[in-house]
VMD Tcl script that draws the C-alpha trace (Angstrom):
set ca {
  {-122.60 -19.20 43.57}
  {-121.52 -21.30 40.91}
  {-118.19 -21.87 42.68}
  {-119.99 -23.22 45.69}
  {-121.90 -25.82 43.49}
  {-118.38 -26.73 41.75}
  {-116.50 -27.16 45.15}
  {-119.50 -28.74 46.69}
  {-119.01 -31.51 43.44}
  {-115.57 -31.43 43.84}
  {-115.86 -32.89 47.33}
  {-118.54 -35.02 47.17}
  {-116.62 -36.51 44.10}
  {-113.53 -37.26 46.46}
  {-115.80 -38.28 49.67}
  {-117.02 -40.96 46.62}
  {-113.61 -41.77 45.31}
  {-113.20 -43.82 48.73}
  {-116.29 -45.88 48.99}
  {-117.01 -49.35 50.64}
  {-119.49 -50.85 51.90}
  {-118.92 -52.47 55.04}
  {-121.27 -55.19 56.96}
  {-121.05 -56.38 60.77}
  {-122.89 -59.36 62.27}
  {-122.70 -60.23 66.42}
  {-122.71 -63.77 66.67}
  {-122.70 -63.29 70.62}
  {-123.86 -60.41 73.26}
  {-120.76 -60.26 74.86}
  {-118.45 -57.38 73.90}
  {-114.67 -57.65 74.28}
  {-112.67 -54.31 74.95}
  {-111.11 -53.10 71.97}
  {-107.50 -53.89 71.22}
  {-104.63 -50.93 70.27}
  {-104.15 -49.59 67.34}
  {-100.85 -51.18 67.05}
  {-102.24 -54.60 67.89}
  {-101.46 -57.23 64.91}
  {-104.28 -58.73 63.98}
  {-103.41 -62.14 61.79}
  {-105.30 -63.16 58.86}
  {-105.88 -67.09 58.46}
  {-107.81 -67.71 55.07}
  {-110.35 -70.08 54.84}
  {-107.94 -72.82 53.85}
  {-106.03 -72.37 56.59}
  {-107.20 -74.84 59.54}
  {-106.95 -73.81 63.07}
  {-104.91 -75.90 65.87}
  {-107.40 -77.55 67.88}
  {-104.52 -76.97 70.71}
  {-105.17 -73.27 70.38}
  {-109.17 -72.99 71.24}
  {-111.37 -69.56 70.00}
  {-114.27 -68.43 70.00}
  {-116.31 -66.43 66.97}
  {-117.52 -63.45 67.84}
  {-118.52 -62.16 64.37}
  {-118.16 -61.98 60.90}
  {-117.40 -58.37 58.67}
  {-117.62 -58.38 55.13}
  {-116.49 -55.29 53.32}
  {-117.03 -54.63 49.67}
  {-115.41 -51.95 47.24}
  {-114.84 -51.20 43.50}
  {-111.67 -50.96 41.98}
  {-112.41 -47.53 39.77}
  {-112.74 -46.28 43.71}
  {-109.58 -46.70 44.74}
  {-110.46 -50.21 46.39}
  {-107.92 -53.23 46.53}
  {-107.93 -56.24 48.48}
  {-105.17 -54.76 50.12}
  {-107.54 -52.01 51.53}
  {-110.29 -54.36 52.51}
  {-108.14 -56.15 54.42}
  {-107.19 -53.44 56.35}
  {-110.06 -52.43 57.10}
  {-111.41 -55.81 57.99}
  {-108.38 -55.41 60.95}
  {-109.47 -52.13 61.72}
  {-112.76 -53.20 62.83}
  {-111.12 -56.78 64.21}
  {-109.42 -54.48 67.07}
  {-112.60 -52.01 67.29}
  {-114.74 -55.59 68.10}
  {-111.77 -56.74 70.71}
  {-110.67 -59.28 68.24}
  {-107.79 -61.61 68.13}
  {-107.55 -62.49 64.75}
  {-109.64 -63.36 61.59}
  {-110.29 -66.58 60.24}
  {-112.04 -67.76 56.86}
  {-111.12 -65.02 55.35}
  {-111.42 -64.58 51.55}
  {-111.78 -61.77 49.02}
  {-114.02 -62.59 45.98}
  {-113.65 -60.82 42.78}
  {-116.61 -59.60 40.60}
  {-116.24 -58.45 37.35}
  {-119.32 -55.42 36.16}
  {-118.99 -53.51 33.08}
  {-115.23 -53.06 33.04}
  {-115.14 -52.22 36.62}
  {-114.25 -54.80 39.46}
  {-115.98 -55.04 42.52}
  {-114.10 -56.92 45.58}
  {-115.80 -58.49 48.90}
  {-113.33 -59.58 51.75}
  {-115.37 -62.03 54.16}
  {-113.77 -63.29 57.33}
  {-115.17 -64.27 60.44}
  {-113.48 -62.46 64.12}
  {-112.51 -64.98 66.72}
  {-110.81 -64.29 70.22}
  {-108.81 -66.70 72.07}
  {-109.91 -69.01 75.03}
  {-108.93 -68.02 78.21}
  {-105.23 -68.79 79.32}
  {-104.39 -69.10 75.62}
  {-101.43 -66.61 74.21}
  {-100.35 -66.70 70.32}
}
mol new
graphics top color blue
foreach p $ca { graphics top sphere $p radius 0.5 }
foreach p [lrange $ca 0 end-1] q [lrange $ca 1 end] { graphics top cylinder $p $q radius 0.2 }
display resetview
């Protein structure tokens, strides 16, 4: 018994070790299909303007948050962030920014971005 109750710890400890917390908001009822896996999704951040000869349309916004002592870097937020881009039928991500937080010796980092598609007719 008291091997169940350590292996039980053990893997709740490593389901932990992988955390975030991860937030989607619709801006519209239409849903796109999704894209392939081995779509690239680019990443403009929010000082990057957009071409006003290359029109989009925001579908959504994802924010995903994480702490550092889990194994979280802005690396793997942004990942994810494209992971769910594709899932939503998204084109690409724009505004996008990661904040850092600093808490009792641990860091905490939010990526925020907002999911666009392209107009009809318009390639990148």
């Amino acid at each position: 018994m008291p091997r169940k109750i350590l292996l039980l710890t053990l893997v709740v400890l490593a389901l932990a070790g992988c955390a975030t917390s991860t937030s989607y908001v619709n801006y519209t009822e239409q849903r796109f299909p999704p894209k392939d896996e081995f779509y690239t999704v680019n990443v403009y951040p929010e000082s990057q303007v957009q071409s006003a000869s290359n029109p989009y349309y925001v579908i959504g916004k994802v924010s995903i948050e994480g702490f550092a002592s889990n194994g979280v870097s802005p690396e793997t937020l942004t990942n994810q962030a494209k992971v769910i881009a594709r899932k939503r039928g998204s084109d690409a991500i724009i505004n996008a920014k990661t904040e850092v937080f600093h808490y009792y010796g641990d860091v905490l980092f939010r990526f925020k971005g907002e999911l666009i598609v392209y107009a009809p007719g318009v390639t990148k």
